[in-house]
N, CA, C and O atoms as CSV, one atom per row, in Angstrom:
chain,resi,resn,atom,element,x,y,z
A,1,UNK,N,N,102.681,68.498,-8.527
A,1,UNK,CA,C,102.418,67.266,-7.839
A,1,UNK,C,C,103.355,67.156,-6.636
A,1,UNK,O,O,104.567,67.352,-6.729
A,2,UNK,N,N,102.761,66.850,-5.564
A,2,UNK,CA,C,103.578,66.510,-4.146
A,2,UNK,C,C,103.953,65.271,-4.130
A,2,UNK,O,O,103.148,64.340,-4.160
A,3,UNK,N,N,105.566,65.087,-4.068
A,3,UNK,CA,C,106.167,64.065,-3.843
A,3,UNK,C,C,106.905,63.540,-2.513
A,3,UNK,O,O,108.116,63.734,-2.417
A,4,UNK,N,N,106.259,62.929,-1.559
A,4,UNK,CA,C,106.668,62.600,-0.252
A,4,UNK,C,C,107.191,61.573,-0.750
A,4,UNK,O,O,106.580,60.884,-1.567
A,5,UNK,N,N,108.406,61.297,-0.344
A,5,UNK,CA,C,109.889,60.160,-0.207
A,5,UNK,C,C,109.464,58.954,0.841
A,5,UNK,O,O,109.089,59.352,1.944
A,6,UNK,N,N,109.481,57.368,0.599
A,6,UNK,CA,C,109.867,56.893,1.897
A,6,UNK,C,C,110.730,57.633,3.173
A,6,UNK,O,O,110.284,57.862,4.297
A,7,UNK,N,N,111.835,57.879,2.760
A,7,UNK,CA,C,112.335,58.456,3.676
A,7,UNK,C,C,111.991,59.389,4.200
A,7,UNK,O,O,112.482,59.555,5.316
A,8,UNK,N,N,111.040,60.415,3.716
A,8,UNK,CA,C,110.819,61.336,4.651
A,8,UNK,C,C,109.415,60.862,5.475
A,8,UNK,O,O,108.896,61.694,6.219
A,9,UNK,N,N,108.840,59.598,5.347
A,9,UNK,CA,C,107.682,59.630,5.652
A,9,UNK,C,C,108.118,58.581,6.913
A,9,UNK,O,O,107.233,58.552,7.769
A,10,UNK,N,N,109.178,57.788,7.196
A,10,UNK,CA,C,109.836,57.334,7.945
A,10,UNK,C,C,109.905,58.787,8.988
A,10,UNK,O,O,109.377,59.229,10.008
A,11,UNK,N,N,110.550,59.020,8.345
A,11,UNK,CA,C,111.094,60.206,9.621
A,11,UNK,C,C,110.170,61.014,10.092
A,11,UNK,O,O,110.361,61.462,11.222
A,12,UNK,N,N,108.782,61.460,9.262
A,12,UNK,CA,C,107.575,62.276,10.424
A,12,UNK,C,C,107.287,61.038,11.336
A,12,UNK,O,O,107.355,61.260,12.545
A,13,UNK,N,N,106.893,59.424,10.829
A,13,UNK,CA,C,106.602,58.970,11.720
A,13,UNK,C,C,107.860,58.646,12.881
A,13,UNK,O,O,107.413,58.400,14.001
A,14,UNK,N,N,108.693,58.630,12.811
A,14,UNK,CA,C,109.732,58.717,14.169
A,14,UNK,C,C,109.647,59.736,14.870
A,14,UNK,O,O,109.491,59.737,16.091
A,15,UNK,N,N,109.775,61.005,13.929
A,15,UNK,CA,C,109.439,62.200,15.331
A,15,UNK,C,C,108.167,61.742,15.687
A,15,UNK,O,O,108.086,62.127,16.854
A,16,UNK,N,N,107.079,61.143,15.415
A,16,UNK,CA,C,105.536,61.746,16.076
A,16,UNK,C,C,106.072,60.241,17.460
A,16,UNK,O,O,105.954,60.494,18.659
A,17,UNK,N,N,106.480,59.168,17.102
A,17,UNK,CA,C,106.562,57.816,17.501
A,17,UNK,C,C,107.840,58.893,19.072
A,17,UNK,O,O,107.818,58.854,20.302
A,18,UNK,N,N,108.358,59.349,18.475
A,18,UNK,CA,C,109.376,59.989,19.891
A,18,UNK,C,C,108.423,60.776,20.526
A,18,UNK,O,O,108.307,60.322,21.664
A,19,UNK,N,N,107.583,61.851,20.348
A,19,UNK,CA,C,106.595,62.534,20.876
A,19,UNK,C,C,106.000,62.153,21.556
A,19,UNK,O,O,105.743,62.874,22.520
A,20,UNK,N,N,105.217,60.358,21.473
A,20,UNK,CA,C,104.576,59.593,22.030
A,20,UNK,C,C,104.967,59.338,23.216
A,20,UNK,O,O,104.459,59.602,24.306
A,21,UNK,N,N,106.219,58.629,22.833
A,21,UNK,CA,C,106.847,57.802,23.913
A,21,UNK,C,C,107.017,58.505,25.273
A,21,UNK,O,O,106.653,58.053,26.359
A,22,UNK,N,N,107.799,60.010,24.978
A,22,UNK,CA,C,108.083,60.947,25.393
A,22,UNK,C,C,107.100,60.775,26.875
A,22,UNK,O,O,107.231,60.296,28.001
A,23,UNK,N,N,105.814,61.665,25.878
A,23,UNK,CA,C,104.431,62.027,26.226
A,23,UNK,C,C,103.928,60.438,27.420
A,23,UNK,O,O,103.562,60.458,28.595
A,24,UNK,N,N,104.055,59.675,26.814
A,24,UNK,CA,C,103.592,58.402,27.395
A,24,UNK,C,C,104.758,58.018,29.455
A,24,UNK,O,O,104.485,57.812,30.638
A,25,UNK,N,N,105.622,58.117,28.822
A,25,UNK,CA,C,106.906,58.049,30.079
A,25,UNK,C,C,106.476,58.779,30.909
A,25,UNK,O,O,106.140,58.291,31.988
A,26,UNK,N,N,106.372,59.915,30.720
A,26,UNK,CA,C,105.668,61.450,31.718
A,26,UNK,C,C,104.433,60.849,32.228
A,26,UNK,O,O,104.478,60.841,33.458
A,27,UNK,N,N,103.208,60.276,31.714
A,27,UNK,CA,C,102.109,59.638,31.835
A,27,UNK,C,C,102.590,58.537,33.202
A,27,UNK,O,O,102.879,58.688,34.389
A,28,UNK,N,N,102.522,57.857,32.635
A,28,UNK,CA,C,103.182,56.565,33.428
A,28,UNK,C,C,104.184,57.104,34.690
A,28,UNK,O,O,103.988,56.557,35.776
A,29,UNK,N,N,105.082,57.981,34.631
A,29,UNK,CA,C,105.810,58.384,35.496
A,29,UNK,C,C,104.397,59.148,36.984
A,29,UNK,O,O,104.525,59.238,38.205
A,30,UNK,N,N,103.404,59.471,36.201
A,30,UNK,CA,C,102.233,60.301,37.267
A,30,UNK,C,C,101.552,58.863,37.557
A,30,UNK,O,O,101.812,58.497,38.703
A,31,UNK,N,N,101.030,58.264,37.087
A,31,UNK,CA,C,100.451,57.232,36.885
A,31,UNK,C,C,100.580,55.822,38.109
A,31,UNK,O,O,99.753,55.176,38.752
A,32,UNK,N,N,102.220,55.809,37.968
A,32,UNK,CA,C,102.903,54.613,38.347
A,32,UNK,C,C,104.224,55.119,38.935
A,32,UNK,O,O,105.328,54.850,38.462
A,33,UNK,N,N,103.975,55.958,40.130
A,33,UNK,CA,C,105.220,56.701,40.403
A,33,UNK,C,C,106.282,55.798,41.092
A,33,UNK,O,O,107.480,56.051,40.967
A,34,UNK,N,N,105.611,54.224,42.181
A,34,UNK,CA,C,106.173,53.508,42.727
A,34,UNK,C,C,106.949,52.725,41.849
A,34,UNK,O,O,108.179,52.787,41.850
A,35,UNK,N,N,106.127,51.790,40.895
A,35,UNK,CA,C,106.586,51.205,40.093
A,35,UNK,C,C,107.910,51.630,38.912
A,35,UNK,O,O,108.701,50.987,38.223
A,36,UNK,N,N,107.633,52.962,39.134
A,36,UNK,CA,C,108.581,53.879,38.022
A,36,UNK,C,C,109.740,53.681,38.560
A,36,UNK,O,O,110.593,53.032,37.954
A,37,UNK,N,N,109.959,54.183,39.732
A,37,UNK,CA,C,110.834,54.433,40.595
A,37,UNK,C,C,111.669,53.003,40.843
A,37,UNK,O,O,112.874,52.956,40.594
A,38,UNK,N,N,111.082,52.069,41.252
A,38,UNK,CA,C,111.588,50.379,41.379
A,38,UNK,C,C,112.145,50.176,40.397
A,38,UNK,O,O,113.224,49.640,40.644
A,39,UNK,N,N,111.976,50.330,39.312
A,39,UNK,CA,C,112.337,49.416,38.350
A,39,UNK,C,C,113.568,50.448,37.595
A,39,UNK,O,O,114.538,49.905,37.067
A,40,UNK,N,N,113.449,51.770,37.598
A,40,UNK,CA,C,114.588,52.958,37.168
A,40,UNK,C,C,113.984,53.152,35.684
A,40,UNK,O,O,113.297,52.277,35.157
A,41,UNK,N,N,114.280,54.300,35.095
A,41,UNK,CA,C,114.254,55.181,33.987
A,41,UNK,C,C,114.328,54.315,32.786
A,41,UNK,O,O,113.607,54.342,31.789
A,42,UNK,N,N,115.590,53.343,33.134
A,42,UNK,CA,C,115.908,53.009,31.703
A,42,UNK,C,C,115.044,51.569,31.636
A,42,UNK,O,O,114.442,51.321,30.591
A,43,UNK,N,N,114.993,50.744,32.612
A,43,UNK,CA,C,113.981,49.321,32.375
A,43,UNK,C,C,112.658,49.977,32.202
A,43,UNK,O,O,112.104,49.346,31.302
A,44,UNK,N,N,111.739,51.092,32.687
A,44,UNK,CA,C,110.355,51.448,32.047
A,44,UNK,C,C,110.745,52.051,30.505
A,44,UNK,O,O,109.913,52.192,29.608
A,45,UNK,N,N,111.735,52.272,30.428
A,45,UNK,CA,C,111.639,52.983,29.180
A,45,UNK,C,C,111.623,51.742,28.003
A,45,UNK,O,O,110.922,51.855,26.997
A,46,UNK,N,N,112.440,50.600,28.241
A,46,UNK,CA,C,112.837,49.593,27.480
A,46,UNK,C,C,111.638,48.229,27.778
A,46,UNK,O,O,111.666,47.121,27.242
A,47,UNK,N,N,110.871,48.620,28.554
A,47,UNK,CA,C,109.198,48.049,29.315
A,47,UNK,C,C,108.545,48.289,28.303
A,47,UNK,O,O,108.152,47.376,27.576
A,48,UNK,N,N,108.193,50.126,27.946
A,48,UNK,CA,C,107.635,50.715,27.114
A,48,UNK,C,C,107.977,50.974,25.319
A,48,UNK,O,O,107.405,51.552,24.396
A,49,UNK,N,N,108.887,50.400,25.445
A,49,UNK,CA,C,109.491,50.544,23.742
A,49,UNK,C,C,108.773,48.837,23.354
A,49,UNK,O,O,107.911,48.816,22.475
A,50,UNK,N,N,109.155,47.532,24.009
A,50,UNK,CA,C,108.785,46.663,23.777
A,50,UNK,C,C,107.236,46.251,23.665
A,50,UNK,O,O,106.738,45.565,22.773
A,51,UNK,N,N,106.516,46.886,24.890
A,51,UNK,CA,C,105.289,46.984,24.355
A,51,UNK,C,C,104.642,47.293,23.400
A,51,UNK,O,O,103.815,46.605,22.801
A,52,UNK,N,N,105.162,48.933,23.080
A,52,UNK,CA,C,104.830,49.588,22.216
A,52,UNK,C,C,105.132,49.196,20.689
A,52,UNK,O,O,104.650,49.829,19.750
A,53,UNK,N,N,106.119,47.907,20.511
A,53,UNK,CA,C,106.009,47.327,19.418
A,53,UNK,C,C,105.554,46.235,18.840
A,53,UNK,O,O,105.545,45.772,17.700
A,54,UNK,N,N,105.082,45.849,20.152
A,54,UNK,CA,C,104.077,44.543,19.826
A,54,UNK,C,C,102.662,44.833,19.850
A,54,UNK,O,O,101.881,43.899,20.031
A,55,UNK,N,N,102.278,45.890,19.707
A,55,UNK,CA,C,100.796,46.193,20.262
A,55,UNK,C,C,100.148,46.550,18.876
A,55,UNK,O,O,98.942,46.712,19.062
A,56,UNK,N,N,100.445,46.713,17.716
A,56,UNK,CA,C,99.761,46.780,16.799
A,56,UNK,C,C,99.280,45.324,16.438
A,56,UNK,O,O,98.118,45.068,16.124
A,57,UNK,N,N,100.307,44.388,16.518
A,57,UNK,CA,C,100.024,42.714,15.623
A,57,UNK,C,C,98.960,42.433,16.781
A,57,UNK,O,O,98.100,41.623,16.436
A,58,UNK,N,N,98.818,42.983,18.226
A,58,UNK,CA,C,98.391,42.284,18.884
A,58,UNK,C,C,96.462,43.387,18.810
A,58,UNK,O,O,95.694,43.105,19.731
A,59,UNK,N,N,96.014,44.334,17.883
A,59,UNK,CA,C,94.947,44.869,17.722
A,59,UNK,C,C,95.091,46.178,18.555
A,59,UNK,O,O,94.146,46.967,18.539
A,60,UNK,N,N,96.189,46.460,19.270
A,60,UNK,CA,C,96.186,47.907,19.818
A,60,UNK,C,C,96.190,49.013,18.967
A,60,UNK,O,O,97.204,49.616,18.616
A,61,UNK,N,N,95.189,49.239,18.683
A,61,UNK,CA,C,95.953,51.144,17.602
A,61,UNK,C,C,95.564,52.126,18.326
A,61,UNK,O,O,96.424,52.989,18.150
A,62,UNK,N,N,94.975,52.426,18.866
A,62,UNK,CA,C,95.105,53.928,19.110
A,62,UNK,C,C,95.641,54.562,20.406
A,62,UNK,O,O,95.396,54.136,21.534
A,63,UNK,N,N,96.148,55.275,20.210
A,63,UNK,CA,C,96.902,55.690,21.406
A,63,UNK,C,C,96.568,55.172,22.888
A,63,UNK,O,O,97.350,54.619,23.662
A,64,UNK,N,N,95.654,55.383,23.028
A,64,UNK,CA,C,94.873,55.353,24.512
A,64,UNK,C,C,94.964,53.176,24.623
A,64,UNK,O,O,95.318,52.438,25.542
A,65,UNK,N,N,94.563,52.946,23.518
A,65,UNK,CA,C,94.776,51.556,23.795
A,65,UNK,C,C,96.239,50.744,23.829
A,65,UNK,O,O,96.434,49.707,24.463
A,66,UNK,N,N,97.252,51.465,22.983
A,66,UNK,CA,C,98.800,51.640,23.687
A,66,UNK,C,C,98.894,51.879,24.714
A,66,UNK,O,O,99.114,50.837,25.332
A,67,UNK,N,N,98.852,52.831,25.438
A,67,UNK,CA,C,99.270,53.546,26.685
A,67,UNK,C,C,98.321,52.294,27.646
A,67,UNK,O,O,98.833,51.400,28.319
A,68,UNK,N,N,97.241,52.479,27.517
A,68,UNK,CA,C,96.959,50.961,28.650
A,68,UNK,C,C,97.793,49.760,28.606
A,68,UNK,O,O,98.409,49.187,29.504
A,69,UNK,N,N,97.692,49.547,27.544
A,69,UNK,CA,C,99.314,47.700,27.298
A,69,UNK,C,C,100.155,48.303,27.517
A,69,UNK,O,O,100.492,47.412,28.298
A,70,UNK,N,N,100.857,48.956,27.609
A,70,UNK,CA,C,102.005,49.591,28.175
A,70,UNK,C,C,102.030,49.704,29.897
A,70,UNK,O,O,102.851,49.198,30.661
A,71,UNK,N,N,100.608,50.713,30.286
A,71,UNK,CA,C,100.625,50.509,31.848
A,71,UNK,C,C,100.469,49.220,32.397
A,71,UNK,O,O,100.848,48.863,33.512
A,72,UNK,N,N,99.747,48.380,31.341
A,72,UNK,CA,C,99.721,46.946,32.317
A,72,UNK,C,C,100.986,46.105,32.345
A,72,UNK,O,O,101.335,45.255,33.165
A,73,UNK,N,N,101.583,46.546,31.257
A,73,UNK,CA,C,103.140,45.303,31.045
A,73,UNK,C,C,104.020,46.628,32.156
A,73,UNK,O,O,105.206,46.298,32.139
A,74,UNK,N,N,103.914,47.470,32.738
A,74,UNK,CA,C,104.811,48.448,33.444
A,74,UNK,C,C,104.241,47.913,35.017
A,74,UNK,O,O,104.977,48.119,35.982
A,75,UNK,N,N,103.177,47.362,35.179
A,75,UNK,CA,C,102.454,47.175,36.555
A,75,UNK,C,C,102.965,46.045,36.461
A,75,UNK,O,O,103.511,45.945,37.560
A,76,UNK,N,N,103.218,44.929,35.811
A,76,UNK,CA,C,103.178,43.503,35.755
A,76,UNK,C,C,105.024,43.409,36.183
A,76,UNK,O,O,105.418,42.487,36.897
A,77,UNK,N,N,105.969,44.437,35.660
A,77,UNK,CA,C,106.997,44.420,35.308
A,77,UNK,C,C,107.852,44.028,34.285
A,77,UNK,O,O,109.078,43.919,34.282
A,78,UNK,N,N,107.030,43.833,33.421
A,78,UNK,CA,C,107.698,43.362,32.044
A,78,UNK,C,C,106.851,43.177,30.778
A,78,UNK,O,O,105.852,43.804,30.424
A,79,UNK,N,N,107.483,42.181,30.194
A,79,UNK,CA,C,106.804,41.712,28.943
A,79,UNK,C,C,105.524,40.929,28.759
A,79,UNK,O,O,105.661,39.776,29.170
A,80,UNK,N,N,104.639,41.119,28.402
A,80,UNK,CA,C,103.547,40.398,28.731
A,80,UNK,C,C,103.258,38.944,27.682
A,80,UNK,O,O,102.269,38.211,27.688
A,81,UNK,N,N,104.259,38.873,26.989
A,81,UNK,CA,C,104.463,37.516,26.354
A,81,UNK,C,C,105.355,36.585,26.477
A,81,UNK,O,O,105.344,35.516,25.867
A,82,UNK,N,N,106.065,36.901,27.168
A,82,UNK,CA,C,107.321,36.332,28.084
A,82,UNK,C,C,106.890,35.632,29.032
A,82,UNK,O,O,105.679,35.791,29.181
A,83,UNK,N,N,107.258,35.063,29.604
A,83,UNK,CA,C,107.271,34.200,30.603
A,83,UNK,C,C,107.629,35.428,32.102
A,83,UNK,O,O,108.403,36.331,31.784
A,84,UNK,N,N,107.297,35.454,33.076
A,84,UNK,CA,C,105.875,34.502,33.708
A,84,UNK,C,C,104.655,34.680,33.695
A,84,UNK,O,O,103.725,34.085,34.240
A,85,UNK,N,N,104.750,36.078,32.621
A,85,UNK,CA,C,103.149,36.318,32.410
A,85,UNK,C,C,102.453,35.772,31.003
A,85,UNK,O,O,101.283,35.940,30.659
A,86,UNK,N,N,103.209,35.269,30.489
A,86,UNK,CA,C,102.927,34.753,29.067
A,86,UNK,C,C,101.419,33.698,29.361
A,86,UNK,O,O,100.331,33.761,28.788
A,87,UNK,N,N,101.966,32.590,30.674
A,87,UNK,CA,C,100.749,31.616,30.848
A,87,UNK,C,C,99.683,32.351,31.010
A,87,UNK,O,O,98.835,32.088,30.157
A,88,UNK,N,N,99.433,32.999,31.601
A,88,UNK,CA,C,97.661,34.108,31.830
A,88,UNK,C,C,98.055,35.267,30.903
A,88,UNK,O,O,97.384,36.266,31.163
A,89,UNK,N,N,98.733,35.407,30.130
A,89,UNK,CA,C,97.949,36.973,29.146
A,89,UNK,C,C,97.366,36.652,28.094
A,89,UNK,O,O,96.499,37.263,27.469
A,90,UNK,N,N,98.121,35.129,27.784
A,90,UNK,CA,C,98.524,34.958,26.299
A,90,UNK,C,C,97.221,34.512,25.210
A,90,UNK,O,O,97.058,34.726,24.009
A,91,UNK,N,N,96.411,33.807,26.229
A,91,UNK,CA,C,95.206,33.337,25.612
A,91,UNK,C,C,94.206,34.290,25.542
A,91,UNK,O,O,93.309,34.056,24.732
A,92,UNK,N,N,94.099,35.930,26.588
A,92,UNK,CA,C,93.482,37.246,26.401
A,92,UNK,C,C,94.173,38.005,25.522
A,92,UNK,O,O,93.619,39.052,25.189
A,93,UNK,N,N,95.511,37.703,24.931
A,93,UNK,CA,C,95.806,38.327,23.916
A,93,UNK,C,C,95.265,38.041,22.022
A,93,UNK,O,O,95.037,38.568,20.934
A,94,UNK,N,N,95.311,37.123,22.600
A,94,UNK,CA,C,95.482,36.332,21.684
A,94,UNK,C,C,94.101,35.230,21.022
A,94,UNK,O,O,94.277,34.224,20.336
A,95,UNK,N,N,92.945,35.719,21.416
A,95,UNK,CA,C,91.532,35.604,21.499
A,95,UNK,C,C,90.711,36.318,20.660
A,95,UNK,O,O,89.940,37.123,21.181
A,96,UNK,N,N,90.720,36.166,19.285
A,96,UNK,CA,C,90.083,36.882,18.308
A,96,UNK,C,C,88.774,37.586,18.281
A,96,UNK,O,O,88.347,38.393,17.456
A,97,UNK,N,N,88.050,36.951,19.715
A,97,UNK,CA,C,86.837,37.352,19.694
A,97,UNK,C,C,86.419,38.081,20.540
A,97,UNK,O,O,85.248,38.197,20.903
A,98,UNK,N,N,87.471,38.706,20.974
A,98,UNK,CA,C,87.637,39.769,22.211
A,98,UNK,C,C,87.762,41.340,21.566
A,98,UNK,O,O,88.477,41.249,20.568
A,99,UNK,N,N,87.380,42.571,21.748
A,99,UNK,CA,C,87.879,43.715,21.337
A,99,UNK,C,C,89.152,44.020,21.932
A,99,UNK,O,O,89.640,43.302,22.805
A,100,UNK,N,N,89.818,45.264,21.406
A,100,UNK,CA,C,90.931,45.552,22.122
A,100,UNK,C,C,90.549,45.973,23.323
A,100,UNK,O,O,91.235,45.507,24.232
A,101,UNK,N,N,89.509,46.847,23.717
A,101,UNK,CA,C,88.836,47.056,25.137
A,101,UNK,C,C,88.579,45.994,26.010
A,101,UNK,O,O,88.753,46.142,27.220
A,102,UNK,N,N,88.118,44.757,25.451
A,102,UNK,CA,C,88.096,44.205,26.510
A,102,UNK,C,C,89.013,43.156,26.880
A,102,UNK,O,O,88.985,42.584,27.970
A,103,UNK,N,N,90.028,42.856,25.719
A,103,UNK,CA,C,91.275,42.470,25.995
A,103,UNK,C,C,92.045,42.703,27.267
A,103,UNK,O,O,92.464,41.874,28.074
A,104,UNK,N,N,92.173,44.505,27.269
A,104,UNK,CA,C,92.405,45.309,28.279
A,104,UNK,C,C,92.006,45.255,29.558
A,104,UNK,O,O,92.686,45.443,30.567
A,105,UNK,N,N,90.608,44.927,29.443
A,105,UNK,CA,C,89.952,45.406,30.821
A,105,UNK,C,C,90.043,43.833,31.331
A,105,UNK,O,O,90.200,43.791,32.552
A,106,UNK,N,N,89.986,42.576,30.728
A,106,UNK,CA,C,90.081,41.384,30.738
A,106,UNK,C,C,91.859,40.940,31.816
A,106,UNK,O,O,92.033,40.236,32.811
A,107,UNK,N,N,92.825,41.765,30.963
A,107,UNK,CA,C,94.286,41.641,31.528
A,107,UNK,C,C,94.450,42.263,32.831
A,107,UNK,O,O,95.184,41.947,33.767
A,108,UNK,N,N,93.550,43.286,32.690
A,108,UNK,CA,C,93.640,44.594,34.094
A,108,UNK,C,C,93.056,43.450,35.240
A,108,UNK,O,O,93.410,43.350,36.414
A,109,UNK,N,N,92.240,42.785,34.646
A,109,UNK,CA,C,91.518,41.893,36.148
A,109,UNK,C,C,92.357,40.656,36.495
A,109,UNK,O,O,92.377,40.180,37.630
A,110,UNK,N,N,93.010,40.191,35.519
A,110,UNK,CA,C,93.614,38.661,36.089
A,110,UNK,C,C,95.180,39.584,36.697
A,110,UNK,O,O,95.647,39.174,37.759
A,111,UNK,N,N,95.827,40.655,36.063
A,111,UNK,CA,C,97.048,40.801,36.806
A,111,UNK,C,C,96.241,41.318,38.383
A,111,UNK,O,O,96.954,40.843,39.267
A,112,UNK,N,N,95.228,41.978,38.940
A,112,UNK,CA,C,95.026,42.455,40.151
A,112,UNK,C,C,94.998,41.036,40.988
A,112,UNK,O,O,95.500,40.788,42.084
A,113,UNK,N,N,94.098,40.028,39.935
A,113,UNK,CA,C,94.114,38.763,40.830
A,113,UNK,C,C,95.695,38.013,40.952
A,113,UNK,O,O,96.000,37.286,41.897
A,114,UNK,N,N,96.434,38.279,40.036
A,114,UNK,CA,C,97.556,37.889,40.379
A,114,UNK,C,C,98.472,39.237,41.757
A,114,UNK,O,O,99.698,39.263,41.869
A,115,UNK,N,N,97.732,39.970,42.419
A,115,UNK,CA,C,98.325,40.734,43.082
A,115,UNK,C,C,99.039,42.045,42.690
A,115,UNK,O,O,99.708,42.660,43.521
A,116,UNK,N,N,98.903,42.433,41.514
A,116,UNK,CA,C,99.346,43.635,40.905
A,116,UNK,C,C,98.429,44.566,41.227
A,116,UNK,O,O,97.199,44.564,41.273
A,117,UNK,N,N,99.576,45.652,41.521
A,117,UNK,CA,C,98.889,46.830,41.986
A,117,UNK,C,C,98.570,48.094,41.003
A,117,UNK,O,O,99.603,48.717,40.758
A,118,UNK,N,N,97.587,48.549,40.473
A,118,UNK,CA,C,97.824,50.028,39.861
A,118,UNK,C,C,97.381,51.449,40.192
A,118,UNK,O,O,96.630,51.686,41.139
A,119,UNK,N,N,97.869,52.382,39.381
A,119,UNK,CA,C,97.988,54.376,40.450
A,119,UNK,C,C,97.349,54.212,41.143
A,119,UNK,O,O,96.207,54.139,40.690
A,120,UNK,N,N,97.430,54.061,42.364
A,120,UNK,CA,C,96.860,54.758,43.540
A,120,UNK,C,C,95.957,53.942,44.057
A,120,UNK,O,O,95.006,54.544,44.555
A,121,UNK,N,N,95.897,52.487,44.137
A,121,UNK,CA,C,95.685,51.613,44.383
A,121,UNK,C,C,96.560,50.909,45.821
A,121,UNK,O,O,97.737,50.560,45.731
A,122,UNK,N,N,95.906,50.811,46.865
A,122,UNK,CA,C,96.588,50.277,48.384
A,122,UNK,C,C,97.553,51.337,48.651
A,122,UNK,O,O,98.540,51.183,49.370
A,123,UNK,N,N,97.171,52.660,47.916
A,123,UNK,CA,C,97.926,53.713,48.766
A,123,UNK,C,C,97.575,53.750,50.125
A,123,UNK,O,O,96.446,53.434,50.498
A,124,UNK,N,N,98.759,54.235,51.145
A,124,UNK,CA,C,97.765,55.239,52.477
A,124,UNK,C,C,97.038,56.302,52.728
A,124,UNK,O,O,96.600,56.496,53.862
C-alpha cells in the first residue's frame, strides 16, 4: 500500500506552485515588458503571489484563468480588491452568475475603459 504523508504532498504542491510562478513571471515579463519594468522585479512578483492567492475563492482554477487575473491585476498595478480598483472589479468578481471567462473578459473591458493598457497595445 502507498502511503503519501501530508507533508510530502505539501511539498509536490510547492515545487509545482514555484514552477508556475516561475513559468508565469517569464510570461508576463514577454507579455508586459513596460509595465514589468515600471513597477521592478520584486512589486510584479509580490502583484503575482497576491493574485495568485486569491484566485481560487474567487472561481479561477486553471492555469490559463490564473495567469489572466494575474495579467490584469499586473496591467491595473496592483490588487484588484483593494482600493482603487476594488469599486469597478468587485461586483465582476464577485457576481455568481458570471463564468470565470467572462469575469475575465468583463474586467479586461472596464480596466481599458479605465485607460489601462495591455502587450502591445498603443505601441509605435
Amino acid at each position: 500500500m502507498l502511503v503519501v504523508r501530508d507533508r510530502t504532498i505539501e511539498r509536490m504542491a510547492a515545487v509545482h506552485l514555484d514552477g508556475y510562478r516561475a513559468r508565469l513571471l517569464d510570461h508576463l515579463a514577454g507579455c508586459f515588458p513596460a509595465q514589468v519594468r515600471a513597477l521592478g522585479e520584486d512589486r510584479v512578483r509580490a502583484i503575482a503571489d497576491r493574485a495568485i492567492a486569491v484566485t481560487d475563492p474567487l472561481g479561477f482554477t486553471t492555469g490559463a484563468e490564473v495567469a489572466r487575473y494575474v495579467g490584469l491585476s499586473l496591467v491595473v498595478g496592483g490588487d484588484l480588491l483593494e482600493p482603487p480598483h476594488r469599486g469597478w472589479a468587485a461586483p465582476v468578481l464577485g457576481d455568481p452568475a458570471l463564468t470565470a471567462e467572462q469575469k475575465l473578459g468583463r474586467l479586461a473591458v472596464l480596466a481599458r475603459r479605465r485607460g489601462h493598457r495591455f502587450g502591445g497595445e498603443g505601441a509605435p
